[in-house]
Structure formats: C-alpha cells, structure tokens
KOLDO-446180 format. One record per atom (N, C-alpha, C): residue in one letter; atom name; chain; x, y, z; residue number from 1. Coordinates in steps of 0.05 Angstrom, whole numbers, plus 5000, padded with zeros to 4 digits. Layout:
BEGIN
rest, atom, kette, u, v, w, nr
a, CA, A, X, Y, Z, NUM
...
REM end
This chain:
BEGIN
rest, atom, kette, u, v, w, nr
x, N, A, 5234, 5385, 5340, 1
x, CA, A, 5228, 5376, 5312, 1
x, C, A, 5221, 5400, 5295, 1
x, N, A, 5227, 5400, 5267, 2
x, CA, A, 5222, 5423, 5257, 2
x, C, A, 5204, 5428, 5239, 2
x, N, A, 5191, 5444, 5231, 3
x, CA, A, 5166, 5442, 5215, 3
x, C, A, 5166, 5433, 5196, 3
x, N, A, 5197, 5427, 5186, 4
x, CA, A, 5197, 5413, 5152, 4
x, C, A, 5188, 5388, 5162, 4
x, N, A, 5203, 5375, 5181, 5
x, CA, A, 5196, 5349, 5190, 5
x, C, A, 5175, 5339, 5188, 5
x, N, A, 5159, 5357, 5212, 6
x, CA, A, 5131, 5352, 5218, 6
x, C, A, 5113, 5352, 5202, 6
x, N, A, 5122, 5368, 5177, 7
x, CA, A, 5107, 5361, 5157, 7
x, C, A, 5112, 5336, 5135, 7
x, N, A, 5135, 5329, 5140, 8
x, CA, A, 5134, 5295, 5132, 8
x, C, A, 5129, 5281, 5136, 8
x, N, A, 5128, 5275, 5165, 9
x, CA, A, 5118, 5259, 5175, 9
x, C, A, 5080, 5260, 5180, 9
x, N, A, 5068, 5286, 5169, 10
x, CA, A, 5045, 5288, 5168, 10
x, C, A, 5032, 5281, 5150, 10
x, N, A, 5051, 5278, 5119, 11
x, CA, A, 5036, 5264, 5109, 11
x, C, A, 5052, 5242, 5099, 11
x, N, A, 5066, 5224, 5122, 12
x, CA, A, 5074, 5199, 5115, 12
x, C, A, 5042, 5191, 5138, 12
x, N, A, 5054, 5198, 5158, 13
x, CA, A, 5018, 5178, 5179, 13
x, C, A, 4994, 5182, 5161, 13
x, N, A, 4998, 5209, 5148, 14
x, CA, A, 4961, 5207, 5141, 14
x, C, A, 4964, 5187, 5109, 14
x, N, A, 4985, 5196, 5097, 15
x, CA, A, 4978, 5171, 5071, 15
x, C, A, 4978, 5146, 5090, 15
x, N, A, 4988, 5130, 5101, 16
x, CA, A, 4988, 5110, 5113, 16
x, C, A, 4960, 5099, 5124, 16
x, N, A, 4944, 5120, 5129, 17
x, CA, A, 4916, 5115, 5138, 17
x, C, A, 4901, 5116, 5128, 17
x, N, A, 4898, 5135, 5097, 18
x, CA, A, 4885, 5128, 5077, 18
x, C, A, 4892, 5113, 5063, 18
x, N, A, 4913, 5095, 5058, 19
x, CA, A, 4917, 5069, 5046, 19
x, C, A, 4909, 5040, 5053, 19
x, N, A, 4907, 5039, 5082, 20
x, CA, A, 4902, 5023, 5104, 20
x, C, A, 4870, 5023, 5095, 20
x, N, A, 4858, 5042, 5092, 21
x, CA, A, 4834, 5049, 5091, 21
x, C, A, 4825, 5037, 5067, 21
x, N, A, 4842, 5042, 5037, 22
x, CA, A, 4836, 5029, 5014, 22
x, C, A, 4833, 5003, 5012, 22
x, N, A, 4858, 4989, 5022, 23
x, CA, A, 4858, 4961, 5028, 23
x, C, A, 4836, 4946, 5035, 23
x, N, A, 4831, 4960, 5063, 24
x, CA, A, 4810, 4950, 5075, 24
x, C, A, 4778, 4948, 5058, 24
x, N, A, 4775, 4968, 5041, 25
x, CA, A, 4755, 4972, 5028, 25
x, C, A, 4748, 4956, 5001, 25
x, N, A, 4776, 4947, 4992, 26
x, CA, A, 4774, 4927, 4971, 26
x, C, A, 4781, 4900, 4985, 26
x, N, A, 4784, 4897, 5009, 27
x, CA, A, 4779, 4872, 5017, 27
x, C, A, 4741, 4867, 5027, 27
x, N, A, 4741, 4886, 5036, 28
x, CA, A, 4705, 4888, 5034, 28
x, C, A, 4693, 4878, 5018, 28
x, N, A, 4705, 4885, 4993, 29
x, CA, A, 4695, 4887, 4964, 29
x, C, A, 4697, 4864, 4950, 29
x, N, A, 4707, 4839, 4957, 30
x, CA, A, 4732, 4817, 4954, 30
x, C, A, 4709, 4804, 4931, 30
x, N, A, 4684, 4806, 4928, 31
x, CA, A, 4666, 4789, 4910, 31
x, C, A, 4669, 4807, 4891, 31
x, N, A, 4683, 4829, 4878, 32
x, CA, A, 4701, 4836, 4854, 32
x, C, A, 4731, 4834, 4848, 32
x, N, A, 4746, 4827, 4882, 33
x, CA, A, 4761, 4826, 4874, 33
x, C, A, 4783, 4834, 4884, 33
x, N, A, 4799, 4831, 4907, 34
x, CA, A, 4822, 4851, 4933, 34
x, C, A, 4844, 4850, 4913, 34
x, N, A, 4855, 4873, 4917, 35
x, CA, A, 4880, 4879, 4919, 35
x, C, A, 4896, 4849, 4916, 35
x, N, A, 4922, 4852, 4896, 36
x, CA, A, 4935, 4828, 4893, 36
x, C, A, 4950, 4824, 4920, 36
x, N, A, 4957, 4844, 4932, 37
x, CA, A, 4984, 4828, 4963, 37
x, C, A, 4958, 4828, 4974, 37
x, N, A, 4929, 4823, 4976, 38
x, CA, A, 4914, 4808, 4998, 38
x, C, A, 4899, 4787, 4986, 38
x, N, A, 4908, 4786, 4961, 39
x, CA, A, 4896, 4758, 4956, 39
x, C, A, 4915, 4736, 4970, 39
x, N, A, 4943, 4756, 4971, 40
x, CA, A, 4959, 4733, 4983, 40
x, C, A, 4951, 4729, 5009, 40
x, N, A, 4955, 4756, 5027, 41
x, CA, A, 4942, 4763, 5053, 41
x, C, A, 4926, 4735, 5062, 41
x, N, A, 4896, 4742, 5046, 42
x, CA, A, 4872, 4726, 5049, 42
x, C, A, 4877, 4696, 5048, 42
x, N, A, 4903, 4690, 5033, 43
x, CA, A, 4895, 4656, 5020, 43
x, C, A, 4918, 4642, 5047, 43
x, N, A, 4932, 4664, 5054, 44
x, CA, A, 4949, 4653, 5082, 44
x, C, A, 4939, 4651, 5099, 44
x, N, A, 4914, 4672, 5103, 45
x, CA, A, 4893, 4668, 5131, 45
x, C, A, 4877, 4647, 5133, 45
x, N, A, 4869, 4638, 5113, 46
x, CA, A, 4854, 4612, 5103, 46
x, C, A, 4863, 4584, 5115, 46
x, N, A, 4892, 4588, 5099, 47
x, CA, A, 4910, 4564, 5099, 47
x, C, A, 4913, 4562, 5133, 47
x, N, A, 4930, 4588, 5143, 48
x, CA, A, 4940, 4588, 5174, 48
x, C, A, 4928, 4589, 5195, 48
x, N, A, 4911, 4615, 5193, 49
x, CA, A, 4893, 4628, 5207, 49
x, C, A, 4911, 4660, 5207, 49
x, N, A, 4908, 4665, 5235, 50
x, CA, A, 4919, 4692, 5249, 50
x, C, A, 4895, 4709, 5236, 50
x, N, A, 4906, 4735, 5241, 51
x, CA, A, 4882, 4752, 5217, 51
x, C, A, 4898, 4765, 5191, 51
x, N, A, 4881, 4777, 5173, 52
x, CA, A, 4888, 4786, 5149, 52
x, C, A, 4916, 4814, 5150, 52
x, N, A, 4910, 4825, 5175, 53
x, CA, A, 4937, 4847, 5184, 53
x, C, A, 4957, 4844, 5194, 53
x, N, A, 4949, 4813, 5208, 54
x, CA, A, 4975, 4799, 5220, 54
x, C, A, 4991, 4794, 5194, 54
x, N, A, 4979, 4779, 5174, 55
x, CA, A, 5000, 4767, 5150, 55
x, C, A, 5018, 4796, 5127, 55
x, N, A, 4988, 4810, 5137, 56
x, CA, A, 5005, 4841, 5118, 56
x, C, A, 5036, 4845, 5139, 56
x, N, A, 5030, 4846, 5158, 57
x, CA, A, 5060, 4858, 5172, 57
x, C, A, 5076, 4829, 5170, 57
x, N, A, 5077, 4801, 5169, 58
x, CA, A, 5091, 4783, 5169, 58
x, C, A, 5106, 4774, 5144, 58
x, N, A, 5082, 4784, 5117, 59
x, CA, A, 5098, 4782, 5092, 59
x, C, A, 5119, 4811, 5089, 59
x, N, A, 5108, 4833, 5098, 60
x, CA, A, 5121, 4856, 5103, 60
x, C, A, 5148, 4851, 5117, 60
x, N, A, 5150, 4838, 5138, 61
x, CA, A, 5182, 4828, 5150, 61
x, C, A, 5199, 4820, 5137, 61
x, N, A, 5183, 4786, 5120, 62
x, CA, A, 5196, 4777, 5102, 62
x, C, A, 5219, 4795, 5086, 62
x, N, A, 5200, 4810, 5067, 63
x, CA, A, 5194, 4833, 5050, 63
x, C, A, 5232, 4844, 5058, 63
x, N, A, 5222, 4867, 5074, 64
x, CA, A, 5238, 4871, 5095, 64
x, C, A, 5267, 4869, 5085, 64
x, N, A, 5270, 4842, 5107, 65
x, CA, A, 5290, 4821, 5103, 65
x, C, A, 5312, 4819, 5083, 65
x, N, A, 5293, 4816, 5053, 66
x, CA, A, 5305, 4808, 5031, 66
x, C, A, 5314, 4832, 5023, 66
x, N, A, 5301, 4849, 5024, 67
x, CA, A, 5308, 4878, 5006, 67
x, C, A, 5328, 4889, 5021, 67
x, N, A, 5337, 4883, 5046, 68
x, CA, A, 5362, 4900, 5057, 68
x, C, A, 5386, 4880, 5057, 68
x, N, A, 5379, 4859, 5044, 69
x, CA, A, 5405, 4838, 5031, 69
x, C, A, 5415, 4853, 5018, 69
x, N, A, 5394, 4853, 4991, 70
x, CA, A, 5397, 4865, 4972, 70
x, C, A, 5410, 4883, 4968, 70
x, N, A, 5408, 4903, 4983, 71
x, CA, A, 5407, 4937, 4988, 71
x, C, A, 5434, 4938, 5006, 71
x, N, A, 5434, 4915, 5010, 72
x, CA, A, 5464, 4917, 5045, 72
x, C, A, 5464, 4949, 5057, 72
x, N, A, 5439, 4949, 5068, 73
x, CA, A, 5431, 4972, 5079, 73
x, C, A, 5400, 4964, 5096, 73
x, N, A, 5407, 4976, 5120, 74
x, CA, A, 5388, 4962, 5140, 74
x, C, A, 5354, 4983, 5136, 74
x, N, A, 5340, 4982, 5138, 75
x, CA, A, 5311, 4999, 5131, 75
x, C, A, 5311, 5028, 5147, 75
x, N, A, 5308, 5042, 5135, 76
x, CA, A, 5285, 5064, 5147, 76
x, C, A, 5272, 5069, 5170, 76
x, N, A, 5274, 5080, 5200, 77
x, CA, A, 5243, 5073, 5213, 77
x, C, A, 5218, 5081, 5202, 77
x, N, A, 5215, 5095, 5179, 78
x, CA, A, 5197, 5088, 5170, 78
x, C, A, 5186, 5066, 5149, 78
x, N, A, 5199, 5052, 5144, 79
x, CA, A, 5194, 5033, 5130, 79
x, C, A, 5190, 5008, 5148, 79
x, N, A, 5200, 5001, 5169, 80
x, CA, A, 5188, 4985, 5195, 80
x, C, A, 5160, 5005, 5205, 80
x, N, A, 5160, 5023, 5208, 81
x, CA, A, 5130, 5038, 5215, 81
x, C, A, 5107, 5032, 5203, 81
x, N, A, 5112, 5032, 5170, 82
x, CA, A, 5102, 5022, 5146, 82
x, C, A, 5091, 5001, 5160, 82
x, N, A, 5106, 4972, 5156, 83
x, CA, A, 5101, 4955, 5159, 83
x, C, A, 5080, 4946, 5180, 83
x, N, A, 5088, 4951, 5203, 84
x, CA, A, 5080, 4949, 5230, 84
x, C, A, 5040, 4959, 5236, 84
x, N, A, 5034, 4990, 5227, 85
x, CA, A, 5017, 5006, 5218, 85
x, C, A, 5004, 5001, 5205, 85
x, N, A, 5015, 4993, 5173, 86
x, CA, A, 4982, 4988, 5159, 86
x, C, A, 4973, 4955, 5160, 86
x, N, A, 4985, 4934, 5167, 87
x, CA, A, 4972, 4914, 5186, 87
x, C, A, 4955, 4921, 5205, 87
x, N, A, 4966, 4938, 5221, 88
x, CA, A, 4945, 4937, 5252, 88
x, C, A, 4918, 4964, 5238, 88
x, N, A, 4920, 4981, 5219, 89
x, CA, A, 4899, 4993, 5216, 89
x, C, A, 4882, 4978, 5195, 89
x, N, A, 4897, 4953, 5180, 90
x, CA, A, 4882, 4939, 5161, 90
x, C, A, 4860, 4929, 5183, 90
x, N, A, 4865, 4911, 5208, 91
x, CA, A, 4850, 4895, 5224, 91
x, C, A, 4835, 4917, 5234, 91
x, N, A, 4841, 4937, 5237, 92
x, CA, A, 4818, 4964, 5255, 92
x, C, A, 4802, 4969, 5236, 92
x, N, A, 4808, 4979, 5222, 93
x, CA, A, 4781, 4979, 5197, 93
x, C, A, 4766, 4960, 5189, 93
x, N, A, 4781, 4937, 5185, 94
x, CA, A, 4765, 4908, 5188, 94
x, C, A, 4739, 4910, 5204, 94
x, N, A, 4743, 4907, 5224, 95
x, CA, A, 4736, 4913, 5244, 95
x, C, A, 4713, 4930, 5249, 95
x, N, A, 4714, 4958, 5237, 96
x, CA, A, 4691, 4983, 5235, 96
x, C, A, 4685, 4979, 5224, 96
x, N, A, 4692, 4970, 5190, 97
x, CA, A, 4672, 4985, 5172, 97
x, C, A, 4650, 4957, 5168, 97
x, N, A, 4622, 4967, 5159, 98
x, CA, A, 4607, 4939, 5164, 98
x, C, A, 4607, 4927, 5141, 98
x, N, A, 4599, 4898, 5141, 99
x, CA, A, 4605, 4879, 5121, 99
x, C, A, 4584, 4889, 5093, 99
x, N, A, 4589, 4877, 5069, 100
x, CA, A, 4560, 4888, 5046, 100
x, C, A, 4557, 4855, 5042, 100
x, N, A, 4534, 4854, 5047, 101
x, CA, A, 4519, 4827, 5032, 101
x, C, A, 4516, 4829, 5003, 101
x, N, A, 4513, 4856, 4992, 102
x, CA, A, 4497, 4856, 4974, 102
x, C, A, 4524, 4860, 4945, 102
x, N, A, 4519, 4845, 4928, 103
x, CA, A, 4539, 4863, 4911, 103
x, C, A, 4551, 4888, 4899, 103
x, N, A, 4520, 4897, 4892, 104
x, CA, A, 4519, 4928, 4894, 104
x, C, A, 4543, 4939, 4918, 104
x, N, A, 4536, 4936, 4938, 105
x, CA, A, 4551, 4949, 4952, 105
x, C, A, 4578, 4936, 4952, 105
x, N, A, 4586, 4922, 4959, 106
x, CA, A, 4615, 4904, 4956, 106
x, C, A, 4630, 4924, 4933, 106
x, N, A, 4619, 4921, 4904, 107
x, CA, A, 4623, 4941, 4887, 107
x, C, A, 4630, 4974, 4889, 107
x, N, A, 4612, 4978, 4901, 108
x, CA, A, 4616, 5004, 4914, 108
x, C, A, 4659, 5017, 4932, 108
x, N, A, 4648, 4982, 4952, 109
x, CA, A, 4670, 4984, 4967, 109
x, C, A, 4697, 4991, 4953, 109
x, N, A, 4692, 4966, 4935, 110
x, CA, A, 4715, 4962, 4920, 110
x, C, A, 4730, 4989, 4894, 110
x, N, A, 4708, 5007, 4881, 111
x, CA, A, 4716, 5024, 4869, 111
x, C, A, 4732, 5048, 4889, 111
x, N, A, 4711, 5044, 4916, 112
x, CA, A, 4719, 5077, 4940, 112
x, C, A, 4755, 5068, 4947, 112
x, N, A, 4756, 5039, 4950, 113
x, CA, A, 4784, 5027, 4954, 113
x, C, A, 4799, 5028, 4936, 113
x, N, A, 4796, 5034, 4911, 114
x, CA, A, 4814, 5027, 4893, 114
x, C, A, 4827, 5059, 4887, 114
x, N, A, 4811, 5083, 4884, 115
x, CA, A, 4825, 5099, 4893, 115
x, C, A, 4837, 5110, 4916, 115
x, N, A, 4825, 5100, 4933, 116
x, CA, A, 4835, 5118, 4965, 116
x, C, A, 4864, 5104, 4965, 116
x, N, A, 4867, 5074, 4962, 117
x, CA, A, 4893, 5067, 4969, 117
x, C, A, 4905, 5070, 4951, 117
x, N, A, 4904, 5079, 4930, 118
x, CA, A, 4923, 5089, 4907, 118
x, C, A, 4935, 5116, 4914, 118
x, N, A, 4912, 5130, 4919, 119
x, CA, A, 4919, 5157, 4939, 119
x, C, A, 4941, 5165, 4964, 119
x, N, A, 4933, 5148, 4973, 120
x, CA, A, 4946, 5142, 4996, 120
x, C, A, 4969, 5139, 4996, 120
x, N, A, 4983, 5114, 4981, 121
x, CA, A, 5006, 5107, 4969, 121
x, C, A, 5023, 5133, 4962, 121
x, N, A, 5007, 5133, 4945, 122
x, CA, A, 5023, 5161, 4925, 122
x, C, A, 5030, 5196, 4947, 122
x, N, A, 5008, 5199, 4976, 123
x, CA, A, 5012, 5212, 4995, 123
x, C, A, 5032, 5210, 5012, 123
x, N, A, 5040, 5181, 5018, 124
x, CA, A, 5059, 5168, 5043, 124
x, C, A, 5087, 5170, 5031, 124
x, N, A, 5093, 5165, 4997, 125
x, CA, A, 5113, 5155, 4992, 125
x, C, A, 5123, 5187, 4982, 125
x, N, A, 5104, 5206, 4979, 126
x, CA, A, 5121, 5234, 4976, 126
x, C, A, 5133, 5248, 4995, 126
x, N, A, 5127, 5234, 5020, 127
x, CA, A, 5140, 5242, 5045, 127
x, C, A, 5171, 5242, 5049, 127
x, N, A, 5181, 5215, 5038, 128
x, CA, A, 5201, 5212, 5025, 128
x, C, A, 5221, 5206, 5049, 128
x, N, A, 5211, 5195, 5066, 129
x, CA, A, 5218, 5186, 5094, 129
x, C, A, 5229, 5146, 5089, 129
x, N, A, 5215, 5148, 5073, 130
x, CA, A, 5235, 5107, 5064, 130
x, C, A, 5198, 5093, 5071, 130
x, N, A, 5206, 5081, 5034, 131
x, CA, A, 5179, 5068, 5028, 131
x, C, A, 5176, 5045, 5044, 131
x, N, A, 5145, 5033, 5041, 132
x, CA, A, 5142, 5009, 5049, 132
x, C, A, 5157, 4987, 5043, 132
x, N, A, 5153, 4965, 5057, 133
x, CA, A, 5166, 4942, 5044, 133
x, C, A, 5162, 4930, 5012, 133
x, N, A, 5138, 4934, 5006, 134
x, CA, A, 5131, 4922, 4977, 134
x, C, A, 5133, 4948, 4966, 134
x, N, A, 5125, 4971, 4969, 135
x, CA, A, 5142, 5006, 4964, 135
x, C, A, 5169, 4998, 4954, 135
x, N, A, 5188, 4993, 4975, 136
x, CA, A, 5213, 4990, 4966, 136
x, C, A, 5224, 4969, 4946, 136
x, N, A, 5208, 4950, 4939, 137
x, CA, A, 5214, 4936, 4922, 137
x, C, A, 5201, 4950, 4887, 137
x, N, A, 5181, 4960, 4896, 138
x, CA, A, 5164, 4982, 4865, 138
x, C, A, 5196, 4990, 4855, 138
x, N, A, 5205, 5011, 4889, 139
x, CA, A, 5227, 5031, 4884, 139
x, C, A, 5252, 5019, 4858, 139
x, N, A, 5250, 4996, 4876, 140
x, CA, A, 5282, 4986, 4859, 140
x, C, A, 5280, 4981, 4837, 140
x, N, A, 5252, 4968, 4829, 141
x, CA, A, 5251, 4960, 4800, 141
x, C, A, 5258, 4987, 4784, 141
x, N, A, 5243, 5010, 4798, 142
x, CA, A, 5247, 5042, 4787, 142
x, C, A, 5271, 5046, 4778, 142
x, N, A, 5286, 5049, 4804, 143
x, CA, A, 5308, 5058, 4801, 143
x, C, A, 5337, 5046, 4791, 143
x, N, A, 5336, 5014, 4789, 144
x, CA, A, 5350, 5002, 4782, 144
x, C, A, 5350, 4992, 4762, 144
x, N, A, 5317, 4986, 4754, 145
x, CA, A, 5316, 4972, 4729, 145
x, C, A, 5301, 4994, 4704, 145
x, N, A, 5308, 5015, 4708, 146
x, CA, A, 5299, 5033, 4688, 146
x, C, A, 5261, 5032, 4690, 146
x, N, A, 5243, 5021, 4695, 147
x, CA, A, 5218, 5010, 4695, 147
x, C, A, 5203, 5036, 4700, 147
x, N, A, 5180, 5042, 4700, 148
x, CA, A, 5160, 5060, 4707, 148
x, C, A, 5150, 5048, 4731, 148
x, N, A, 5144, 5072, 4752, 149
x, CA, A, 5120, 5069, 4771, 149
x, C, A, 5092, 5043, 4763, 149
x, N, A, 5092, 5052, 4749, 150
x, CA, A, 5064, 5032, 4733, 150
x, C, A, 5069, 5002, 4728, 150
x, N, A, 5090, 5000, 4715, 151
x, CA, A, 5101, 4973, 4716, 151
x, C, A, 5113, 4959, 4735, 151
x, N, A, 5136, 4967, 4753, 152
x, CA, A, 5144, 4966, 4771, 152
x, C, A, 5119, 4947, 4797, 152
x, N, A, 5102, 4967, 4792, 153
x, CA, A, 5080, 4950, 4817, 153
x, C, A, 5066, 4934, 4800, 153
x, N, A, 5064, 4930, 4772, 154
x, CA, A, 5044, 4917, 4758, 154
x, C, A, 5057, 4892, 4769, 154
x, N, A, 5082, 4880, 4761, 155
x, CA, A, 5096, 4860, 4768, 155
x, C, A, 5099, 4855, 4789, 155
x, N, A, 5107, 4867, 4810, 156
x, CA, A, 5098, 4852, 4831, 156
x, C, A, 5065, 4843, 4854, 156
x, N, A, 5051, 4856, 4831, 157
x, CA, A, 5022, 4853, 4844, 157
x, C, A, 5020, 4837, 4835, 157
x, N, A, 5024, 4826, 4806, 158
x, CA, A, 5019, 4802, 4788, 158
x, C, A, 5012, 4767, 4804, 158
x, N, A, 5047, 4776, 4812, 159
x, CA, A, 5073, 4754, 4829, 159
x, C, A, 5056, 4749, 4849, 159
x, N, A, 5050, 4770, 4862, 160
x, CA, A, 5038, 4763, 4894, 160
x, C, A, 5010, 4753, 4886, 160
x, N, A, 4990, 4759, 4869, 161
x, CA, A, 4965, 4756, 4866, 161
x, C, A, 4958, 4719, 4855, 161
x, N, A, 4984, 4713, 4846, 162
x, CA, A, 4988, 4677, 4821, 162
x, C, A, 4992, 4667, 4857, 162
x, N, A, 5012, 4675, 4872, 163
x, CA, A, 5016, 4663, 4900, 163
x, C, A, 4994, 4658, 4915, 163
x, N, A, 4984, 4672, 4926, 164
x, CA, A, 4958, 4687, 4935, 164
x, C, A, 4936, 4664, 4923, 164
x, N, A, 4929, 4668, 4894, 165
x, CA, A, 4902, 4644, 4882, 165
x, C, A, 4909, 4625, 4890, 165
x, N, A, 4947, 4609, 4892, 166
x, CA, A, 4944, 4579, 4891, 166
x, C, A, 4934, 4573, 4919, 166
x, N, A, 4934, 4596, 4937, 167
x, CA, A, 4933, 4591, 4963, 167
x, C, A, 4902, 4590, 4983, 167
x, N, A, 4889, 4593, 4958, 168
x, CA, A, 4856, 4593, 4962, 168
x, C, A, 4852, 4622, 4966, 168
x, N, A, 4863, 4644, 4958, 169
x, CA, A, 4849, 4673, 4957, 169
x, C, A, 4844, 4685, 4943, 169
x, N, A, 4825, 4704, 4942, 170
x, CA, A, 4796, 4713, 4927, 170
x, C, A, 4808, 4722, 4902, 170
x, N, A, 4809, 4714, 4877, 171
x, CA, A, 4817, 4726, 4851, 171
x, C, A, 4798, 4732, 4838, 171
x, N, A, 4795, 4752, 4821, 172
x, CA, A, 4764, 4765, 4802, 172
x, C, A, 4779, 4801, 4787, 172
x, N, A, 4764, 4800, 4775, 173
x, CA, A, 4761, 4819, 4756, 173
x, C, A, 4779, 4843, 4768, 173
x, N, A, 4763, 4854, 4795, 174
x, CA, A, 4777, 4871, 4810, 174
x, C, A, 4808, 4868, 4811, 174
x, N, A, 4813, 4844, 4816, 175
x, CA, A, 4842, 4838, 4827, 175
x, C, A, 4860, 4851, 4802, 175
x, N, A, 4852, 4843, 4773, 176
x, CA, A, 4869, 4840, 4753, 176
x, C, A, 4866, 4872, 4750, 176
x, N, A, 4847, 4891, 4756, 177
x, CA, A, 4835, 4920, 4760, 177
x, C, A, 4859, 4940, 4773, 177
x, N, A, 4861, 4926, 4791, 178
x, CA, A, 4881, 4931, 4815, 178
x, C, A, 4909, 4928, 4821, 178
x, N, A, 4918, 4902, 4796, 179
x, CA, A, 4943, 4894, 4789, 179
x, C, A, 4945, 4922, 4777, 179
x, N, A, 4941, 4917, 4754, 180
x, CA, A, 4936, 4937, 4721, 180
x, C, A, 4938, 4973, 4733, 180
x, N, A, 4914, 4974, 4744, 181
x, CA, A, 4908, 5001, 4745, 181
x, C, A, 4918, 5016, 4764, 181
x, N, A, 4931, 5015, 4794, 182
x, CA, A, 4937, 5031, 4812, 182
x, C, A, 4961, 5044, 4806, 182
x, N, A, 4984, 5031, 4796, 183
x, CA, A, 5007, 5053, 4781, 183
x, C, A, 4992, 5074, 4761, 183
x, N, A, 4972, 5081, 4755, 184
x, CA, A, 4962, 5102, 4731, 184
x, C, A, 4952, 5127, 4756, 184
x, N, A, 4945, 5113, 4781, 185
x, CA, A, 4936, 5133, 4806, 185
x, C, A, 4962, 5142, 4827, 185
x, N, A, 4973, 5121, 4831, 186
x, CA, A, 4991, 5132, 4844, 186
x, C, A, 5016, 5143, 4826, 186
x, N, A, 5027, 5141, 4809, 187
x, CA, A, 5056, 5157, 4788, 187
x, C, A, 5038, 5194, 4796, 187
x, N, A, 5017, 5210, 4784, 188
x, CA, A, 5006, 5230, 4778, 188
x, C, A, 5000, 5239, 4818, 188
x, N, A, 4994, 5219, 4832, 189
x, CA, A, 4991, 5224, 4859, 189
x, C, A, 5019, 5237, 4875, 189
x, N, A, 5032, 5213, 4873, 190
x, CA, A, 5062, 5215, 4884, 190
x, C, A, 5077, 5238, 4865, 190
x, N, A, 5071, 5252, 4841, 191
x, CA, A, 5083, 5278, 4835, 191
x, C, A, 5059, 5300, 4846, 191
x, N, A, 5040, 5298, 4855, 192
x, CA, A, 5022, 5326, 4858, 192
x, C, A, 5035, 5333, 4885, 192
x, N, A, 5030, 5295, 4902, 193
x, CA, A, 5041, 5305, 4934, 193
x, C, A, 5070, 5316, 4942, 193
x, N, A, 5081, 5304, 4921, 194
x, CA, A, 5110, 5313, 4925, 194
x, C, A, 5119, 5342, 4918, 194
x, N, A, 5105, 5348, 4893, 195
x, CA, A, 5109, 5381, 4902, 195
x, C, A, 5091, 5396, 4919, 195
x, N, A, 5065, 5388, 4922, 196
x, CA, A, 5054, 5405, 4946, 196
x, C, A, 5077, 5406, 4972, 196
x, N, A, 5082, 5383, 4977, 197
x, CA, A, 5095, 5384, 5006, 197
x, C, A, 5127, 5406, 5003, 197
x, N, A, 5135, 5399, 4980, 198
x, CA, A, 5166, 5414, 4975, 198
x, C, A, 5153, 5448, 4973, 198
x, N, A, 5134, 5449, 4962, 199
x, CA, A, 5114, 5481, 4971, 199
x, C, A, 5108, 5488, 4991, 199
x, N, A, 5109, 5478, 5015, 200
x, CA, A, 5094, 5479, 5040, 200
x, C, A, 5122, 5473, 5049, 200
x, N, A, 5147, 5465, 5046, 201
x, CA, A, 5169, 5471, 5062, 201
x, C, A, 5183, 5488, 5057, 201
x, N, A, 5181, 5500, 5027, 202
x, CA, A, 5189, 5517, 5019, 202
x, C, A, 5180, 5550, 5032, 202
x, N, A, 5153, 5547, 5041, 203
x, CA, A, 5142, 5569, 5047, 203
x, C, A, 5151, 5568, 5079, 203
x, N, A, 5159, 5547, 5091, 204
x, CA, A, 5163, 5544, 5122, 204
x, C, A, 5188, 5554, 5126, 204
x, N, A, 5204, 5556, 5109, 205
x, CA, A, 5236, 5561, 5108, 205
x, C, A, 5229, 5593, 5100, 205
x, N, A, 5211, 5606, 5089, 206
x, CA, A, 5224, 5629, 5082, 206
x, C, A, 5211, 5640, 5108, 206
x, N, A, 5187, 5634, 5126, 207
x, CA, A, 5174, 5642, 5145, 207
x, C, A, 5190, 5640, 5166, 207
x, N, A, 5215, 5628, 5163, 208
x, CA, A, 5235, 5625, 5191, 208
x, C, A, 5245, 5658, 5188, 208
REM end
C-alpha cells in the first residue's frame, strides 16, 4: 500500500471516529436536542427496539440501496465501511461516555458534539475514498442539483428529523441547531482537510 493511500485512509478511519464521537455526544445531549438522522435513529429504537447504532447502519443500508439505483453504480468499500463503523462506534461510545443528569452538562455534551461531528464529517469526506450513505446523498444534491454543502444537508436533516418526531424522537432547539448549522462547519472543514491531505501527498511524492 502506498503512502498516498495510507494516508487516506488515515483520515477516512480517524474522521469516522471523531464523528461517531459527535453523534454520540449530541445524543447525550438529547434534552437540547440530537442530531436530526437520530432523532430518527432514536424514535425507531423506541418504536422497535434493537439499539440506536443498530438503526444508524440499517437506515444506512436502506440509504445505500436507493442511491446506487439512482447512481446505477454499486458503492464504494468505503461507503459500506461508513455505514457499518459509525453504528458500531455510535453503540461503543454509548456505552463509555457517562450519562449527564444535569442539564448543564447535557448542554455541554451537546455543543462538544456539535462541533466534533461536523469536524469529523468534513475530515472523512476529504479523504475522498466514497462518502457515507446520507454523505452521498448531501453529494448528489451538490453535484447534481447545483445546491451548496450547507443546503444540501440542511434538507435532508430537515426530512429525516419531521420522520424521526412522528416517530416519538427527541426534537428541541438543538435539533433545528444541528439541521441549520453543521453545513457552515463542515463546507470550511472539508476544504482545510482536503488541501492539507493533497499537501501531505504532495510532499510524499516528491520524497519518493
């Protein structure tokens, strides 16, 4: 494997884990307000059961599914990696990080989440290895429908977050925070990471 690689794939796993990490932290936070694809997440776990990482990778299949209709083009392994990954590190973090009773802290959670997984996003997808499932749908609106990064996910956080409430999951201030605001972190993210990394392959190529 070669060092350009390795370095894509270094920061496709590590955005992947600091996004996993965001998630998790505004689901902590959920008394301001999760993330709109876990309000959906949340209101399916409710309804079904399973856990909250199981439904991230099951709507992610769906997801999947439709977009390589679409696309008449079968996914990425990393876009099944996507999928697969930040489900099972949503439930691991679950898992570690400890619960806040208090709002103050919930609050807390929810601001540390709202950047990290914006971060994150914008880390994984400059890798440029083939976006996530709800990634690849941002993408298309991008690239097909003329749209901005910003809008692009505004609308489909929207969509998923109206699904999500009818389904009994946590809607509040945060959520509409999180619809609204994470394209303003990730557009400026996903161009810093993307040329750092094209700098750091650039410098690996002339070191050959």
């Amino acid at each position: 494997m070669s060092k350009q690689f390795k370095w894509r794939w270094g920061f496709f796993f590590t955005g992947l884990i600091v996004m996993s990490l965001g998630i998790t932290l505004t689901i902590k936070g959920s008394s301001v307000g999760t993330s709109p694809w876990d309000v959906l997440h949340i209101g399916l776990f409710k309804q079904v059961g399973l856990t909250i990482g199981s439904w991230s990778i099951l709507t992610g299949l769906f997801i999947v599914l439709c977009t390589s209709i679409y696309l008449k083009a079968w996914p990425k392994m990393a876009t099944w990696l996507n999928m697969l990954l930040i489900g099972s590190f949503i439930d691991l973090f679950n898992w570690l990080l400890p619960e806040a009773n208090l709002f103050v802290f919930q609050f807390i959670y929810f601001i540390a989440g709202f950047f990290v997984l914006s971060i994150g996003c914008g880390l994984y997808i400059s890798a440029e290895l083939g976006a996530g499932p709800r990634d690849t749908v941002m993408m298309i609106l991008v690239e097909n429908f003329g749209v901005s990064v910003r809008v692009g996910r505004m609308v489909m956080e929207v969509l998923a977050a109206s699904v999500g409430w009818l389904l009994g999951g946590p809607v509040g201030a945060g959520t509409v925070i999180l619809a609204l605001g994470t394209g303003y972190i990730i557009q400026p993210s996903l161009h810093y990471f993307r040329k750092k990394l094209h700098h750091i392959i650039d410098e690996v190529a002339v070191d050959k």
